[in-house]
C-alpha positions in Angstrom: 98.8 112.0 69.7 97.1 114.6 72.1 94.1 115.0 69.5 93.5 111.5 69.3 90.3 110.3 70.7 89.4 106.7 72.7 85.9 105.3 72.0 84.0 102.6 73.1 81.3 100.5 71.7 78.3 101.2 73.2 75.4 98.9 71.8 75.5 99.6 67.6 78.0 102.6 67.9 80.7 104.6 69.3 81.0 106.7 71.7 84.2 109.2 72.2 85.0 109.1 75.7 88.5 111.5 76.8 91.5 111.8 74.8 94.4 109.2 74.5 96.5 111.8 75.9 94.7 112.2 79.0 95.2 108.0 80.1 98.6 107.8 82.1 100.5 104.8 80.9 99.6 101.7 84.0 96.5 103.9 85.6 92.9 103.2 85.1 90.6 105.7 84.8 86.1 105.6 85.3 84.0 106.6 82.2 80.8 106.4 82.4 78.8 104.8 79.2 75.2 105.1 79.5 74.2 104.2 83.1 77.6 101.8 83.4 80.8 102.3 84.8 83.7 101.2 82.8 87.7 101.1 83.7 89.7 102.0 81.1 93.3 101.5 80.8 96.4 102.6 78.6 99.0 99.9 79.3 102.7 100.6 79.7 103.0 99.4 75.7 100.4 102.0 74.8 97.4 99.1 74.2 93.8 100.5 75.6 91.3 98.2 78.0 88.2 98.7 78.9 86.3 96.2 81.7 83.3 96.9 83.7 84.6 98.6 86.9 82.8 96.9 89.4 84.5 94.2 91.5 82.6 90.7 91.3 83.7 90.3 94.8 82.6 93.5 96.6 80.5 94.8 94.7 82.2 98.0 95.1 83.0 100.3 91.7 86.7 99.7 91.7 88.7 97.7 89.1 90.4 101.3 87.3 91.9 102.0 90.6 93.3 98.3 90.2 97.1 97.6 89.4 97.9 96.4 85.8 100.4 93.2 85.1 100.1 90.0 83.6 100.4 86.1 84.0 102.3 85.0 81.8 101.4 86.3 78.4 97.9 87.6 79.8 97.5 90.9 80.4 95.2 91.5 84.2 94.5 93.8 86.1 94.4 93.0 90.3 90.9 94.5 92.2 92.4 97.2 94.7 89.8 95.2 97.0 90.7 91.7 97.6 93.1 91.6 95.0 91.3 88.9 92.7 93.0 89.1 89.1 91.5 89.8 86.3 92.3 88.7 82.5 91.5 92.3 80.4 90.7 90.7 77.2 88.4 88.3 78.1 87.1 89.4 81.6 87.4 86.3 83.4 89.2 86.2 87.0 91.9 83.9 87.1 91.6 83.3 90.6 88.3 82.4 91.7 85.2 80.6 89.1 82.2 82.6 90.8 81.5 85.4 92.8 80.0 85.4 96.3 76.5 85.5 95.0 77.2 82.1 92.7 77.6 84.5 89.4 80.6 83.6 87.0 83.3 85.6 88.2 84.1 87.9 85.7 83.9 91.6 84.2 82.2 92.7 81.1 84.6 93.7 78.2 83.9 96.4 75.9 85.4 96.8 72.6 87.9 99.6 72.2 89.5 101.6 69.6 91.1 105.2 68.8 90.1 107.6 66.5 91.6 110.9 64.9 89.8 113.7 65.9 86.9 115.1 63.6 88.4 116.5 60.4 91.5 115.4 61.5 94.1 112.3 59.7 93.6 108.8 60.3 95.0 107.0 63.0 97.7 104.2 62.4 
């Protein structure tokens, strides 16, 4: 698995972003797609997230230095900032409807996939 590659959808295509092998099972990690900053994660299960990285809250560019978990069967991950939670599928924060600024409270969600290397065999 250390040739297999993560991409994520960027408007009508994808874009390779680091290696599966380089995400640490429960850590986060910043890519930057286009002009956006985007956490990733590799869950403890081996599933891939990916959720805008700034915090609603702060406004600061944080959420892949947030801690993974889950609420019952939802997989989130907590803001290292004021520890809002997040739901990684969908975006939404669990703990709070809006930001400060009256927005929905949530983060963007980008789709999220693995590929085999060029050349190389196809990924389960």
């Amino acid at each position: 698995m250390t040739d297999i590659l993560v991409e994520l959808r960027h408007g009508a295509r994808w874009v390779p972003v680091l290696r599966y092998a380089d995400l640490v099972p429960g850590r986060g990690v910043t890519v930057l797609l286009g002009e956006e900053q985007v956490a990733l994660f590799r869950d403890r299960e081996g599933r891939l997230h990916a959720v805008g990285n700034r915090d609603p809250f702060s406004g600061a560019q944080v959420i892949s230095r947030g801690l993974l978990g889950s609420r019952g069967d939802t997989r989130v991950v907590a803001s290292p900032m004021y520890k809002q939670v997040f739901d990684l599928s969908t975006g939404t924060c669990l703990d709070e409807p809006t930001a400060p600024d009256g927005t929905p409270a949530r983060l963007p969600v980008w789709p999220v996939r693995t590929t085999p290397p060029e050349g190389g065999p196809a990924c389960p």
